[in-house]
C-alpha positions as CSV (number, residue, x, y, z in Angstrom):
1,X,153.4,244.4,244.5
2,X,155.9,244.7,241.8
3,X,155.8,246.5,239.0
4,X,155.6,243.3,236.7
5,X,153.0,242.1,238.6
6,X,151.1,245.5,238.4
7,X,151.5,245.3,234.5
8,X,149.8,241.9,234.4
9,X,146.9,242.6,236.9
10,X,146.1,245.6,234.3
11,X,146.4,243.4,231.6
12,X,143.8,241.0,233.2
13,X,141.8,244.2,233.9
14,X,141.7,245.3,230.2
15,X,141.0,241.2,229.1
16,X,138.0,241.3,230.8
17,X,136.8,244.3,230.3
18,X,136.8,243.3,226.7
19,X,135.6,240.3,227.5
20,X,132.7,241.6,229.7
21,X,131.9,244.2,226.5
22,X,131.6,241.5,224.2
23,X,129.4,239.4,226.0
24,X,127.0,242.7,226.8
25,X,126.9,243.9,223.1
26,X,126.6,240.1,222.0
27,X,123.7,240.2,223.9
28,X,121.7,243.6,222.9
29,X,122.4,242.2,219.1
30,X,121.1,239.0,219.9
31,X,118.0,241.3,221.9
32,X,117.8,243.3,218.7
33,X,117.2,240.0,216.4
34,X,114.7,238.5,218.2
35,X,113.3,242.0,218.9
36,X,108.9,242.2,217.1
37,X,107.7,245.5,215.7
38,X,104.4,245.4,218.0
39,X,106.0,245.1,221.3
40,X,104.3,242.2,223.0
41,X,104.5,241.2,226.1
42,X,106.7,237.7,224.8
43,X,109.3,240.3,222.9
44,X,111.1,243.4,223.5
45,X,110.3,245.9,221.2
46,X,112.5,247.4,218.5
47,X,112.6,250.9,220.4
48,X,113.4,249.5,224.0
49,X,116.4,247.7,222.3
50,X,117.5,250.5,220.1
51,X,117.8,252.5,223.3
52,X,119.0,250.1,225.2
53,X,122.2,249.7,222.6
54,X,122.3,253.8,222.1
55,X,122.2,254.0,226.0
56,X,125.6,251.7,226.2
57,X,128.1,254.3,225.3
58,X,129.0,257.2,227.8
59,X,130.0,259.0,224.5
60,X,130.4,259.0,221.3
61,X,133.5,261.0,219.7
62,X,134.5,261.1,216.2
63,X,137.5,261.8,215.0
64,X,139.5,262.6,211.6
65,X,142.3,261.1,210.0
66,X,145.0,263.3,207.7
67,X,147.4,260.7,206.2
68,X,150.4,262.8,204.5
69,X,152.5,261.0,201.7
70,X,156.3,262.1,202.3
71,X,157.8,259.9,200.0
72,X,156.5,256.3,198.1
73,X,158.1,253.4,197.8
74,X,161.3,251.4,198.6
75,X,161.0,252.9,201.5
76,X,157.9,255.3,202.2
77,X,157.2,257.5,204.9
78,X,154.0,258.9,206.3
79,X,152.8,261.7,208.5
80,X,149.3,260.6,210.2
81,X,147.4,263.1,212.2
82,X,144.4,262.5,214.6
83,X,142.0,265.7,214.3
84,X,138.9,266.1,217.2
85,X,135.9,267.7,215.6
86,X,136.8,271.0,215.9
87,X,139.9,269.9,213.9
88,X,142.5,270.3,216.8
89,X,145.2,268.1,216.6
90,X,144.9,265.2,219.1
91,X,148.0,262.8,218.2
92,X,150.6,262.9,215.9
93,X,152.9,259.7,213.9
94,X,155.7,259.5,211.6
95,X,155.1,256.3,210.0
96,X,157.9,253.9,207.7
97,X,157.1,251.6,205.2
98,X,159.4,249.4,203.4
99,X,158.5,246.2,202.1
100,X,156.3,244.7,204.4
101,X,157.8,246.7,207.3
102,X,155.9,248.8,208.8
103,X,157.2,251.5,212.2
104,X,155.1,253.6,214.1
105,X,156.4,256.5,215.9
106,X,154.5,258.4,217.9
107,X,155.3,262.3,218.0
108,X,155.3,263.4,221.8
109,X,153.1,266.9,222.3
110,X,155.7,268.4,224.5
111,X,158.5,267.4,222.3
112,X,160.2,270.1,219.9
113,X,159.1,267.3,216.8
114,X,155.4,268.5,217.9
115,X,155.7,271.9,217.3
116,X,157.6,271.2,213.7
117,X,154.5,268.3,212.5
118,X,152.0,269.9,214.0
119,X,152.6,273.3,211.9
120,X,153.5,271.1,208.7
121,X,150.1,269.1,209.3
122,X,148.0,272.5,209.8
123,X,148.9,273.8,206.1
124,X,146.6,270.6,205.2
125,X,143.5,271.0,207.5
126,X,140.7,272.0,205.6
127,X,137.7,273.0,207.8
């Protein structure tokens, strides 16, 4: 198997598996609509669906946002950091804008660019 053909069997992987989501979620919400207060035997009850759509997930994570303003307009450039919960920093971008334009450039962890943004971003993470 090539490595083409490797890319678009994982593509058709993740399709589906959105696909697949969608139709599952579609239906608890539709469950969840049609769902009575008293639990009769005809309808699911509120509680059986509630669980049944907080039971989906494996997890639940939340995570934080830092958007630092370098410069503004004509051109502007960002520094976006993704912080877990225990405000560790999980991924870092430098981001352009000019005029409709709009880059995205990852920061690599093990690159030496890390060490420089991640120690910038850290003056700005208040706990």
């Amino acid at each position: 198997m090539s490595k083409f053909e490797i890319v678009d069997a994982n593509l058709n992987n993740a399709v589906d598996s959105y696909k697949n989501s969608s139709v599952i979620l579609k239906e608890l919400f539709d469950k969840l609509d049609n769902a009575s207060d008293c639990g009769d035997d005809e309808d699911d009850s509120l509680d059986e669906v509630y669980d049944e759509l907080l039971g989906y997930p494996l997890c639940v994570d939340e995570y934080r946002i830092i958007d630092i303003c370098i410069s503004t307009g004509g051109p502007a450039t960002h520094i976006e950091a993704k912080l877990d919960g225990n405000n560790s920093i999980l991924s870092l971008s430098f981001i352009f804008y000019d005029w409709g334009y709009r880059k995205h450039f990852d920061i690599d962890s093990y690159s030496p660019d890390w060490d420089i943004y991640s120690r910038f971003v850290e003056m700005f993470i208040i706990e």
